[in-house]
C-alpha positions in Angstrom: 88.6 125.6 111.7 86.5 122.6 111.9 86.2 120.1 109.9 82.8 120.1 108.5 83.5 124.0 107.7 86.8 122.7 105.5 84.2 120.5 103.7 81.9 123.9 103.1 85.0 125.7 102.1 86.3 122.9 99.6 82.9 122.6 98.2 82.1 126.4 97.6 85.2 126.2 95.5 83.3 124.3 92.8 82.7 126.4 89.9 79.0 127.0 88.5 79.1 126.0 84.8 76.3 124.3 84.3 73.0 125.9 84.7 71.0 122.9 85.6 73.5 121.6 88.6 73.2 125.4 89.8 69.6 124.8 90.0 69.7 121.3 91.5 72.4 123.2 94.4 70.2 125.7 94.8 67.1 123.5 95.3 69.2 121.3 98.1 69.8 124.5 100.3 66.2 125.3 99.6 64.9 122.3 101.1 67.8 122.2 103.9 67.6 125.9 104.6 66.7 127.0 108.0 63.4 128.2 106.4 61.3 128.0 103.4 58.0 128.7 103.0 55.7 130.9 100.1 56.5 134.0 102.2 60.0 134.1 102.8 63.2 132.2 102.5 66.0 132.3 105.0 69.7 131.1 105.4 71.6 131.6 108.5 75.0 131.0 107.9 78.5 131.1 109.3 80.6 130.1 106.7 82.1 132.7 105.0 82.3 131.2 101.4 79.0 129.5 101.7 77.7 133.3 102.4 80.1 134.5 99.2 78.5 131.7 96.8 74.8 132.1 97.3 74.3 134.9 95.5 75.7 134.3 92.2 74.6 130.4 92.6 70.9 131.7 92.6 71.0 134.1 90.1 72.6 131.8 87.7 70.0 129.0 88.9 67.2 131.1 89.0 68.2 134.9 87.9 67.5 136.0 91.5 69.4 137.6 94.5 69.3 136.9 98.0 68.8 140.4 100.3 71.6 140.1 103.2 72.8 141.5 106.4 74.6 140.3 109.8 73.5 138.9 113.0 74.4 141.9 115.7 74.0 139.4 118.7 76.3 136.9 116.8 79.5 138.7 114.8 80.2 136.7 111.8 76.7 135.2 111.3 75.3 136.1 107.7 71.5 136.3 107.0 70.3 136.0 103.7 66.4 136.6 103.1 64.3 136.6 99.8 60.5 138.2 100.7 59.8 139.7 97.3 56.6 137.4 95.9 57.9 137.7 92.9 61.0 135.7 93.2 59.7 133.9 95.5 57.0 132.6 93.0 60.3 131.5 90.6 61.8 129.5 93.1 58.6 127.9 94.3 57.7 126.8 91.0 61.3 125.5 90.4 61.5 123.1 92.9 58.2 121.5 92.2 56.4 121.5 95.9 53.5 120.2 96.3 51.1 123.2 95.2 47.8 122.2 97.0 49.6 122.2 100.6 52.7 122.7 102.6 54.8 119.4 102.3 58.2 120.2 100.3 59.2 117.7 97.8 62.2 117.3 95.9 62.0 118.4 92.2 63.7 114.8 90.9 62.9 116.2 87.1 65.8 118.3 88.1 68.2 115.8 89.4 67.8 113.3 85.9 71.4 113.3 85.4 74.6 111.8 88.2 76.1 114.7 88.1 72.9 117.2 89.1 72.3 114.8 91.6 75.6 115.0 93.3 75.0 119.2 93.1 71.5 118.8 94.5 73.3 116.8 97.6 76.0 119.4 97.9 73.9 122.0 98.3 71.8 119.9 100.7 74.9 119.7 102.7 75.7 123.3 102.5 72.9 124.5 104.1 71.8 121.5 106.5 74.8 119.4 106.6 77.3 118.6 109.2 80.3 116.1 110.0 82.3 115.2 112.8 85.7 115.6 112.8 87.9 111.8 111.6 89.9 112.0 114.9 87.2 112.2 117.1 85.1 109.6 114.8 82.6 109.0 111.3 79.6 110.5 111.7 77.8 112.6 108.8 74.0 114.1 108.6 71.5 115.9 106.8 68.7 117.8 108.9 65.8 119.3 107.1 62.3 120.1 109.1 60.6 118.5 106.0 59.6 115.1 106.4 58.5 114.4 103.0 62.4 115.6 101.8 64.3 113.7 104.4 62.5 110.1 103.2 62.5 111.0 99.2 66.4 111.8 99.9 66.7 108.7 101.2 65.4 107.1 98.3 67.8 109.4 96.0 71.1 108.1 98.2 70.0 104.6 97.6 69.4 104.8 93.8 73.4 106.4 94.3 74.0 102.8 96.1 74.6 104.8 99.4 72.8 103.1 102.5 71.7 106.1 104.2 69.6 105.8 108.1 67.3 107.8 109.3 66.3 109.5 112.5 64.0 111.8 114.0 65.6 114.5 116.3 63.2 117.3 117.5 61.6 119.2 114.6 64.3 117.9 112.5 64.5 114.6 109.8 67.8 113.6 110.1 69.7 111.3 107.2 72.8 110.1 108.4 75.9 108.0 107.9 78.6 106.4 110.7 80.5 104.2 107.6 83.7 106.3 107.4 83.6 104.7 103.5 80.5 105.8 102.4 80.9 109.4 104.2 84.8 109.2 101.9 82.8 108.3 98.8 79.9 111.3 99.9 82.4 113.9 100.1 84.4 113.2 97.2 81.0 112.4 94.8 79.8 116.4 96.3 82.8 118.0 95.4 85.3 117.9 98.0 87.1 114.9 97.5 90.2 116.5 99.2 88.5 116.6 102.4 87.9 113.0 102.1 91.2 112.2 101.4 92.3 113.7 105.1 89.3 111.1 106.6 90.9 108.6 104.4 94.5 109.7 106.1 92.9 109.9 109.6 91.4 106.9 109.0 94.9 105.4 108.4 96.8 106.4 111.0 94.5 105.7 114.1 94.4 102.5 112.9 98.3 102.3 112.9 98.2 103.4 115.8 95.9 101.3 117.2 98.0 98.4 116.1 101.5 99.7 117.3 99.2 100.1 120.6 97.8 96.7 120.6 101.5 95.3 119.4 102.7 96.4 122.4 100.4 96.1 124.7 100.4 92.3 123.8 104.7 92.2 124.3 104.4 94.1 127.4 101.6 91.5 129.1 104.0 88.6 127.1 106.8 89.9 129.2 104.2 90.2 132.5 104.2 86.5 132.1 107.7 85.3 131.4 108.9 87.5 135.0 106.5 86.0 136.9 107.1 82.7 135.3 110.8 83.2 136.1 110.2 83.8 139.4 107.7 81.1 140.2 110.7 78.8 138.2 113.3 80.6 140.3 111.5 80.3 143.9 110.9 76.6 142.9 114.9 76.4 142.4 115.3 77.9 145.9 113.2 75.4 147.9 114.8 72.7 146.4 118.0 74.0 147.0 117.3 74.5 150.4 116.3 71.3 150.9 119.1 69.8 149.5 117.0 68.1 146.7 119.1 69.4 143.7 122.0 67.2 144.0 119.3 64.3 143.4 117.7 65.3 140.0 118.9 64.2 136.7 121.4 66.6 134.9 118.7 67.7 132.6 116.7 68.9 135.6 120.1 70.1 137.1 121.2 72.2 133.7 117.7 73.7 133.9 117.9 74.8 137.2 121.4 75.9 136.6 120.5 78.1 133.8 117.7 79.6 134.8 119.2 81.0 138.4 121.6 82.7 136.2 119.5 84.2 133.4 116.3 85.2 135.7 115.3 87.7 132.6 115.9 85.4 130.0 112.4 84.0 127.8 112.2 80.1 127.4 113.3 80.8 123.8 116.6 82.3 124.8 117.3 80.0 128.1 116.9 76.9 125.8 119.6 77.9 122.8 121.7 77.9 125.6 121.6 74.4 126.7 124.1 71.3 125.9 123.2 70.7 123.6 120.1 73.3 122.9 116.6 72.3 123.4 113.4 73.4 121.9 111.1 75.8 123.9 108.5 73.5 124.7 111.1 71.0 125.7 113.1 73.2 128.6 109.1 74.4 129.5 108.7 70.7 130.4 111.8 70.6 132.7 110.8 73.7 134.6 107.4 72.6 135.1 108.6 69.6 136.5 111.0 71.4 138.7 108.1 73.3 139.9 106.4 70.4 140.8 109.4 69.0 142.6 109.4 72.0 145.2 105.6 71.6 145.7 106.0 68.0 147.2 109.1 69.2 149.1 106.6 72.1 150.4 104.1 70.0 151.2 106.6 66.9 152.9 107.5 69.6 155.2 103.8 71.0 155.8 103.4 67.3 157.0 106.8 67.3 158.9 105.6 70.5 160.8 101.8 69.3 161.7 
């Protein structure tokens, strides 16, 4: 099951008490419906408790029943219709359209109080809503073919102190968020705050994860750089060895030498408690670096030597 149908399922589980919130739910799916006009209204759905709520939501909104059957080139798919003029007229009138043309508005005498509001948007997600799954990433929309809806919803998700954008994508008006806090707060304001908990929870862990990852990403490239430091330090020791320069350095340079060639895979850190008497870090670093440089002008004596 997906993720956005665990959000349908969580919020079909909210029980209809009040008659106005039934009426501000049932006005969202109206206006988010796949169609909705003064002859006919139609949901296509394939949630199976979105299809077992819509019937008793509408008659307690409005006293009227949807008229449903299946899709025979989709199994699963349920179509609910209302045709009859009569009911149609009801639910019309309801929702307060614009009754000298086509444009849908939202009914906002219906939505006076937080808590219609929040019904109105859950029904708007019901029927036109989808979000992405957490682990994949934060992404939640609203599509309606109504312009005039998808801009005064806007303006309802701000007066909410959401920050809603907008975008146009085909014949749909699409309202959208990619905050992962303000889709947790969207969810759990709707109804189905336990779904936004598990965001919240997903949320969490990738970004453990991505900090154990970065942890060790960072002490693998530290280590990267202390072995090929050691063997820059260690090839350095071998030239001057070779050249018999060794003998000839002080015995700080001598004891750094010394120690290194027989703790190749020790840090700085490490190979500098273990000096007589210990150093600090930056203190042995200097000695090796000068070691280093040491085996350079040996190298390059003998370039001269040789030409």
């Amino acid at each position: 099951m997906s993720f956005a149908a665990e959000v349908k399922n969580e919020l079909c589980r909210h029980k209809l008490t009040r008659k106005c919130c039934a009426q501000a739910e049932a006005c969202g799916i109206l206006l988010y419906c796949n169609r909705f006009s003064p002859l006919e209204v139609k949901i296509v759905t394939e949630s199976q408790a979105f299809s077992q709520r819509l019937n008793p939501l509408f008659h307690k909104a409005f006293g009227v029943t949807f008229d449903e059957k299946g899709d025979p080139q989709t199994p699963g798919k349920h179509i609910f219709t209302i045709t009859d003029p009569q009911k149609l007229e009801i639910l019309w009138d309801a929702c307060a359209f614009d009754p000298t043309g086509p444009a849908h508005h939202i009914n906002f005498g219906l939505l006076e109080e937080t808590h219609c509001r929040q019904a109105f948007l859950r029904g708007a997600f019901l029927a036109g809503g989808s979000v992405t799954d957490p682990l994949k990433g934060y992404h939640l929309e609203l599509a309606t073919t109504h312009r005039s809806v998808s801009r005064e919803l806007s303006t309802l998700l701000r007066e909410l102190e959401y920050a809603p954008k907008e975008v146009t994508r085909k014949a749909n008006y699409i309202t959208y968020f990619k905050q992962s806090e303000a889709i947790e707060d969207l969810l759990t304001a709707i109804g189905a705050p336990v779904c936004a908990m598990e965001l919240m929870n997903t949320k969490a862990e990738k970004l453990l994860r991505n900090g154990v990852n970065r942890r060790v990403n960072c002490e693998a490239a530290n280590v990267d750089k202390t072995v090929d430091a050691a063997m820059e330090q260690r090839r350095a020791i071998q030239i001057l060895k070779e050249a018999d320069k060794l003998k000839d350095l002080t015995p700080k340079l001598q004891e750094a030498a010394a120690l290194r060639e027989a703790n190749p895979e020790l840090p700085l850190s490490q190979l500098a408690a273990l000096c007589h008497p210990p150093v600090t870090k930056s203190s042995l670093s200097h000695r090796l670096r000068k070691l280093i440089e040491l085996s350079k002008k040996v190298e390059a004596e003998e370039d001269v030597e040789e030409e």
